[in-house]
C-alpha positions, -999 to +999 in steps of 0.1 A: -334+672-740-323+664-707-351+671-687-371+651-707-352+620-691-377+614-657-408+614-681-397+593-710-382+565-678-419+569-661-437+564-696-415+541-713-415+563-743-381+567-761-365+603-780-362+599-816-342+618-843-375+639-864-361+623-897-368+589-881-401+598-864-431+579-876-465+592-879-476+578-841-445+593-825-451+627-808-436+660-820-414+682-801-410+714-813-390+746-806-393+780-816-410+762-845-392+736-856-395+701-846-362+691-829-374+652-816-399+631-815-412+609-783-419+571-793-444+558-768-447+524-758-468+501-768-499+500-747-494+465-734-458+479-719-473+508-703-482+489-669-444+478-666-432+507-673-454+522-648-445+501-619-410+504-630-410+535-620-431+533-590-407+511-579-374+535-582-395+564-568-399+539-535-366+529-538-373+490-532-393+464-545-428+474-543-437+436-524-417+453-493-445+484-493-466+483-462-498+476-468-516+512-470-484+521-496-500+490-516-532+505-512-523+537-523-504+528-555-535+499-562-557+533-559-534+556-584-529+529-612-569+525-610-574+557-617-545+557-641-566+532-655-538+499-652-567+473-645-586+484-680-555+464-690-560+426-700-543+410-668-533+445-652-546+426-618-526+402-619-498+418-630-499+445-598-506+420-575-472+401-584-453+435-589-467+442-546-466+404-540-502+400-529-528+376-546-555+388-568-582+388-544-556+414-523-557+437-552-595+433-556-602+440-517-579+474-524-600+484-556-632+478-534-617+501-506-610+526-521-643+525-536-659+528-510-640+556-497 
């Protein structure tokens, strides 16, 4: 179950004993047999998890990004959907310190890309 450690840290999810899995957590199974179970988040968590792990993958706070990294991760965590999130704009734009109007001028670019 090690190499499940990078994608439960990116999604926030957690590994679960199959006795104690609930009917929302996600089977894992082997030759058959469920061995674990994945707990995800709860949706409103997703977004810090998310830039969480943006931030270890850039190995800094994501405020010291230049601004075309900023742009760049504003793009991904649109299409990830992040801003269909009640205040996902505001929370990116403190996460890269920028205002909300920044973060609105990146979803616009790269709209218009």
């Amino acid at each position: 179950m090690t190499a499940l450690g990078p994608l439960l840290a990116a999604i926030g999810g957690e590994l679960v004993d199959p006795l104690q899995a609930g009917e929302d957590d996600v089977p894992l199974c082997w030759d058959g047999a469920t061995v674990a179970a994945v707990r995800l988040p709860l949706l409103s968590d997703s977004l810090d998890h998310i830039l969480d792990d943006l931030r270890r993958r850039h190995g800094r706070p994501l405020a010291e990004l230049d601004r075309r990294s900023k742009q760049r991760i504003v793009s991904n965590l649109e299409q990830r959907g992040a801003f269909a999130l009640r205040h996902g704009v505001e929370t990116v734009a403190a996460a890269l310190g920028v205002s909300r109007f920044t973060v609105y001028n990146y979803l616009n670019r790269a709209g218009g890309d």
